[in-house]
C-alpha atoms as one frame of an Amber mdcrd trajectory, in Angstrom:
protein
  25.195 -11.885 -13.804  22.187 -12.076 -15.599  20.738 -13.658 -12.128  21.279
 -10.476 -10.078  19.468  -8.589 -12.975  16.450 -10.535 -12.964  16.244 -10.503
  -8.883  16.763  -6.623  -8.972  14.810  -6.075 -11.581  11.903  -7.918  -9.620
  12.368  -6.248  -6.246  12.149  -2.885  -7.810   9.309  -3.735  -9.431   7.755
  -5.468  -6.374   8.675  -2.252  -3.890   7.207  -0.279  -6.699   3.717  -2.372
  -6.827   3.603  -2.886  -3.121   4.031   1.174  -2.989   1.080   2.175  -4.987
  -1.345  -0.434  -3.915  -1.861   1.030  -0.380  -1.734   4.300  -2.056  -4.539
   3.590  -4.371  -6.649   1.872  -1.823  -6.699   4.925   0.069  -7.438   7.229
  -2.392  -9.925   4.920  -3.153 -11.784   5.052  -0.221 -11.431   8.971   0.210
 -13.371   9.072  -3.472 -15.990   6.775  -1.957 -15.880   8.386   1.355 -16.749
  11.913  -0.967 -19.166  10.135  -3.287 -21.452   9.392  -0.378 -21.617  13.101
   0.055 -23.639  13.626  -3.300 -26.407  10.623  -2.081 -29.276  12.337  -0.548
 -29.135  12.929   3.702 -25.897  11.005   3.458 -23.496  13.995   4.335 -22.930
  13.345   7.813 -22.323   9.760   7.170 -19.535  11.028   4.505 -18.395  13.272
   6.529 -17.848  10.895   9.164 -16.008   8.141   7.165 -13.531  10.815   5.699
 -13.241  12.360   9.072 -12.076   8.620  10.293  -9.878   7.495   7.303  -8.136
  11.284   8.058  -8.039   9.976  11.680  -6.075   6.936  10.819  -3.610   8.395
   8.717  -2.806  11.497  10.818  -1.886   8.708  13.670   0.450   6.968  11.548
   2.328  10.267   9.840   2.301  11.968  13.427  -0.654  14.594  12.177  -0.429
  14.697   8.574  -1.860  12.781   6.610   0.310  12.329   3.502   2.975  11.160
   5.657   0.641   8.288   6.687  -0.326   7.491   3.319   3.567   7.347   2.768
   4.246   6.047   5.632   1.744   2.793   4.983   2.845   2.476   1.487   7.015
   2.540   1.974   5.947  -0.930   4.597   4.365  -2.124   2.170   6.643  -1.869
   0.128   8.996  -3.068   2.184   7.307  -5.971   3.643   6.483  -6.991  -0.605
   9.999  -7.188  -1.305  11.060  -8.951   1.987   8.261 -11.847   0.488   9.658
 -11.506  -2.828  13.181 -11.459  -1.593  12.108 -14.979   0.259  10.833 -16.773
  -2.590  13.352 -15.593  -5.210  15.612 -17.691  -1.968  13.223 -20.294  -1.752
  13.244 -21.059  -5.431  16.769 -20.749  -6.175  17.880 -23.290  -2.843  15.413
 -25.511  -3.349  13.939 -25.583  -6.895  10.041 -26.483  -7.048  10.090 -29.378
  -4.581   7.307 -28.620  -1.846
């Protein structure tokens, strides 16, 4: 029982992980994107790179762009468990041969 545990607790706290990390990275780049802004004769240039990063995300949340930030980050998620999910297989079937 204790084996179910472990492997639950680990893809919760892999979908959790693989959540955020897209999340942060695109906050991340919106900061930058607005910190460019306060460098002199750089506006346009910031305004440009937020205009894009907006771009992108309103294509994959169908014009809005928190539901592209959510989108991108719940298959992330999903594609960090389905790897986690694998090698929690991998190592229970076949131990640590290679």
């Amino acid at each position: 029982m204790t084996n179910i545990t472990h492997l639950f607790r680990s893809l919760v706290l892999t979908a959790i992980f693989s959540f955020i990390a897209p999340v942060v990275l695109t906050i991340v780049l919106f900061a930058i994107a607005r910190g460019w802004a306060y460098l002199p004769q750089q506006e346009s240039l910031s305004q440009f790179a937020i205009a894009q990063i907006a771009y992108f995300l309103s294509i994959f949340g169908s014009g809005s762009q928190v539901q592209g930030v959510v989108l991108i980050g719940t298959v992330c998620s999903l594609v960090g468990v389905l790897f986690n999910a694998y090698t929690q297989y991998r190592y229970q079937n076949l131990g640590n041969y290679e």
